[in-house]
N, C-alpha and C positions, 0 to 999 in steps of 0.2 A: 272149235280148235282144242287140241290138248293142252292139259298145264304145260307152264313152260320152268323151268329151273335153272338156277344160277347159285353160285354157291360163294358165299364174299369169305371164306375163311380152313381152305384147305391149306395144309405144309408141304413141301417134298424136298428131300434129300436126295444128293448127288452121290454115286458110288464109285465117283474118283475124286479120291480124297488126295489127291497130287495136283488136280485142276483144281479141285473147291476143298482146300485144307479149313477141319474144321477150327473155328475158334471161337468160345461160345461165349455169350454176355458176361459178366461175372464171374468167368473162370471155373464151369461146371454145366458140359453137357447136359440134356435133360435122357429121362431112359428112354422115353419113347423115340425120340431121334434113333435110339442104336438099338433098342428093339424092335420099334416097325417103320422101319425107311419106309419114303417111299419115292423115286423119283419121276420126274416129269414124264416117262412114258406110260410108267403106272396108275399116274394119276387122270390120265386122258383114256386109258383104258379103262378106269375103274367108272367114270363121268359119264363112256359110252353105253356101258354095264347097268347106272343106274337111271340114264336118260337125264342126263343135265347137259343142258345145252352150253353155259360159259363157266367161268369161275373168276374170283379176283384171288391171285396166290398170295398168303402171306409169309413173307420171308420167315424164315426160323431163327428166332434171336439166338437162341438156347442151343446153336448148332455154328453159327453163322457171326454172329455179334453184328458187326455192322459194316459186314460186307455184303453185298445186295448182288456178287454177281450171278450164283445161280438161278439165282427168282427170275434176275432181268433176261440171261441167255435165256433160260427154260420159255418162259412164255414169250420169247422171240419170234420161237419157231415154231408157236401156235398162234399167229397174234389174231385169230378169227374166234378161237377158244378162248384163252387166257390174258387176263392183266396182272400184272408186277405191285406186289404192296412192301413196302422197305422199310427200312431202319436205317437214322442217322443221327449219331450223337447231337442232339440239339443245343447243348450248353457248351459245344466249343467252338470257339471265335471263325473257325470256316464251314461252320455249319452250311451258312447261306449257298455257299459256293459249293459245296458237296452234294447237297440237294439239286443244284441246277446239276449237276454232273450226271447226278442217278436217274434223273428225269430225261435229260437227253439219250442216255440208254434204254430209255423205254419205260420208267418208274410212273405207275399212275396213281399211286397212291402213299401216305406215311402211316407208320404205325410206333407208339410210343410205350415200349414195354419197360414198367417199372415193377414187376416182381411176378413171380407166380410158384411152376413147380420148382425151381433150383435158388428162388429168394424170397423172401418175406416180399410185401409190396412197401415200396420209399417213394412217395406222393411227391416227393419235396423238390424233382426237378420239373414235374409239371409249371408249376408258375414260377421259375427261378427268371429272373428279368433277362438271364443271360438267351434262354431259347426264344425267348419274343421276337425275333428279326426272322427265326424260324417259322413262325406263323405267322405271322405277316406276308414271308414269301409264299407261303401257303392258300392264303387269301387270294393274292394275284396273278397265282398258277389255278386256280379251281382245284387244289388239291383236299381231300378229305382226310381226316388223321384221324387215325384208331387209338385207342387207349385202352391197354391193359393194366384194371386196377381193383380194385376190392371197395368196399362202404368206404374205407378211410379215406382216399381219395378222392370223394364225390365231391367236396368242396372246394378243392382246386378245381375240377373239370367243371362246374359250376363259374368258376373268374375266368378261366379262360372262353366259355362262351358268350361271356359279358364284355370280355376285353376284346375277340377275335368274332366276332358274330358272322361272318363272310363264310369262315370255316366247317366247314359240316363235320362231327366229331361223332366219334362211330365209340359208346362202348364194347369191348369185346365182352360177350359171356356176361351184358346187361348192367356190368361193374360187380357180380357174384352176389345179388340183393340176398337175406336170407326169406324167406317164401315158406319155412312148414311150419307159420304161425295160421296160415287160412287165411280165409278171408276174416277183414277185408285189407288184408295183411300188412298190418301194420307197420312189423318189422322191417319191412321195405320202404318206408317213409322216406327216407331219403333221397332214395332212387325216382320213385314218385314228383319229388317236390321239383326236380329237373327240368318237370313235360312242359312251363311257361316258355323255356329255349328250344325254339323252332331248329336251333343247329344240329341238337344232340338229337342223334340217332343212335338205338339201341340193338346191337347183334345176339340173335335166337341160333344158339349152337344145344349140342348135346345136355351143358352143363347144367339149364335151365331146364331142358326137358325133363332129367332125369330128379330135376329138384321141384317138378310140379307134380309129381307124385311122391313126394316126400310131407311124412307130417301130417298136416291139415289140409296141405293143399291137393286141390284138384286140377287137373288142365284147362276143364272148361272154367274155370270158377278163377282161374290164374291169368290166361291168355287173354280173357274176355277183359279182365281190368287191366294189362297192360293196354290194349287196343283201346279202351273206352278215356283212358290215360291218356297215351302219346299219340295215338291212331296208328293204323295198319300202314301207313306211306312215311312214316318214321321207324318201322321194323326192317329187319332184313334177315333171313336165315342162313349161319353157315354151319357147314360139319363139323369143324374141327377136325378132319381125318388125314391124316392117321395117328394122332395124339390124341381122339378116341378112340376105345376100342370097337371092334367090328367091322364089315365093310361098308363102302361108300353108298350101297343099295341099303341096305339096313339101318343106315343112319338116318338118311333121307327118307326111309317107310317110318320110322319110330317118330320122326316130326310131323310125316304128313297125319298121321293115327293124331296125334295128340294137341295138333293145332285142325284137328276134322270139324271143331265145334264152331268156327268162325264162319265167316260168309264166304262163299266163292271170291268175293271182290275183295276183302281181305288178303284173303290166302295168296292170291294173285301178285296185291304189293308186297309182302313177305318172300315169298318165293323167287320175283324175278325184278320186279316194276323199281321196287326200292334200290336195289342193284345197280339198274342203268342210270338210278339218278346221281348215288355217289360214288359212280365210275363210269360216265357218259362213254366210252370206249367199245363198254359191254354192248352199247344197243348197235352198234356197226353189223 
């Protein structure tokens, strides 16, 4: 049979801005939203283009803040293709009740953006006691939470998989480890010391790719230690696109190239396997 691909980390933009008015997290669009939209029929064209079978959408904080309705309409009306990944302010008192809301429109997953292009990253509301009811509901729904965060952050995502172990906890872009020290890359220590928490699972987008050719590092010599690390059924690849640049066929060839030194069985949960397990949706 052919590979099969799944992609846990595309965006899309709506181009009625009268139905989906933007309003971005922290009060500052990101550029790639208004330089490369891209909405839901582009992004099922661009999937068929590069032979990927589903996707999980993540909503666009930096576009969107923490309204979840274009993600949840969009992948409505693919629901054979696409599942819904959101954002809900965790630290305010109806959190719980907002979450069952988004879920009932279709939300199959949470994602918790605490900084990136349009903010520094602020770790500090990861373990604020106030989102805790939030991951708890999280636990009891089979929901997976993503976390967008940098090194400095790795120590709360750390307590929270000690406090919420139910939760399967997705870093986005692996938490940004630095990697062009080489092997046997030390400077990622932290990231490393993570793989005892069977929850945390680790997303392989561009950002990694492009930083295992950076430095010292290699791909084989990179890939092989996260794998030997956390193993292949704890990895997951998404593109990032269209907040990387290029198309959606080029991104997905620049990963197959640079994760080519792993085993077929490998590449497999990477590619699709790891997917269906933190968004059982996908495997329908």
């Amino acid at each position: 049979m052919p590979p099969r691909y799944i992609d846990i980390h595309p965006h899309i933009i709506s181009d009625d801005e009268k139905r989906y008015p933007p309003a971005p997290l922290f009060g500052k669009r990101s550029d790639w939203s208004q330089e490369r939209p891209c909405t839901v029929e582009t992004l099922i064209a661009a999937m068929d283009e590069a032979g990927i079978a589903k996707a999980a959408v993540v909503h666009s904080s930096t576009t969107y803040g923490f309204d979840n309705s274009y993600v949840v309409d969009s992948c409505a009306r693919y629901p054979d293709r696409l599942v819904a990944v959101g954002s809900v302010d965790v630290l305010q008192p109806d959190a719980v009740n907002e979450i069952r809301r988004w879920v009932e429109r279709g939300l199959s997953g949470l994602r918790l953006f605490t900084g990136g292009s349009t903010k520094e990253f602020d770790p500090s509301e990861l373990d604020d006691p106030r989102s805790f009811p939030a991951w708890e509901l999280c636990g009891e729904l089979g929901l997976s939470m993503c976390i967008q965060t940098g090194p400095v952050g790795l120590p709360q995502v750390r307590a929270l998989a000690e406090r919420f172990p139910d939760v399967p906890i997705i870093l986005d872009h692996l938490g940004r480890p630095d990697v062009t020290d080489g092997p046997p890359y030390t400077a990622a220590q932290s990231l490393f010391d993570l793989a005892p928490f069977s929850s945390i699972f680790l997303k392989l987008t561009p950002r990694i790719m492009g930083d295992s050719i950076k430095g010292k590092a290699t791909p084989d010599t990179l890939f092989r230690k996260i794998v030997d690390v956390f193993g292949a059924r704890r990895l997951a690849w998404g593109s990032n696109f269209p907040t990387s640049p290029g198309t959606l066929s080029e991104i997905l060839a620049t990963a197959k190239e640079r994760l080519s030194g792993l085993s077929e069985a490998d590449r497999e949960w990477i590619f699709a396997k790891t997917a269906e397990v933190l968004y059982p949706r996908l495997r329908v």
